[in-house]
N, C-alpha and C positions, 0 to 999 in steps of 0.2 A: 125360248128354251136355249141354255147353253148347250154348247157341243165343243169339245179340247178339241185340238188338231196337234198339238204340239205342247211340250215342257220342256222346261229348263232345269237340269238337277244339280244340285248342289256346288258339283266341281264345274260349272257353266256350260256344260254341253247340252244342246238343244237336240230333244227326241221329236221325232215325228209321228204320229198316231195314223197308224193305216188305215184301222177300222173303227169304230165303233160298234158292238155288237149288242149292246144291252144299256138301257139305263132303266134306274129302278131304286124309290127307298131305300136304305137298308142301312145296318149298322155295319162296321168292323169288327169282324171278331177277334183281332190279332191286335189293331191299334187302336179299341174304344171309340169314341166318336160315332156319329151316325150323320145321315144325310143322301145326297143323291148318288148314288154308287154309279157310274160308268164304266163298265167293260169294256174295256180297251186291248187291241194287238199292237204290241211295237216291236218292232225287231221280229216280227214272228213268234213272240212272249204273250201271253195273254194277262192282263194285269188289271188291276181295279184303282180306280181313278175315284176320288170320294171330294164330295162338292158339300160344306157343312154350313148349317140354317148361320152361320158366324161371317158366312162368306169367304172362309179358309179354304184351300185344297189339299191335301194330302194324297199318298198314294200307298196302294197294300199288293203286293205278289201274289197272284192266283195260286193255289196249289197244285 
């Protein structure tokens, strides 16, 4: 099983992932795609980390 610990976004700064709180199928309903969704805290943020059957990752903001 994978598990993030960390990313790197875009303008190169590397996040650290505090927790992981949930992982679970599921789609995005914001950015299409679907795949293994991971719940993630970073920063004290609660965000969803998406892992897709393409072997892509993206990332979607909890509400």
């Amino acid at each position: 099983m994978l598990l993030p610990k960390s990313f790197v976004w875009e303008d190169g700064v590397e996040y650290e992932i505090s927790k992981v709180k949930d992982i679970r199928r599921a789609a995005s309903l914001k950015a299409g795609g679907a795949g293994m969704r991971y719940t993630c805290v970073v920063d004290g943020k609660e965000v969803y980390l998406f892992y897709e059957d393409n072997n892509m990752w993206f990332m979607e903001k909890s509400a």
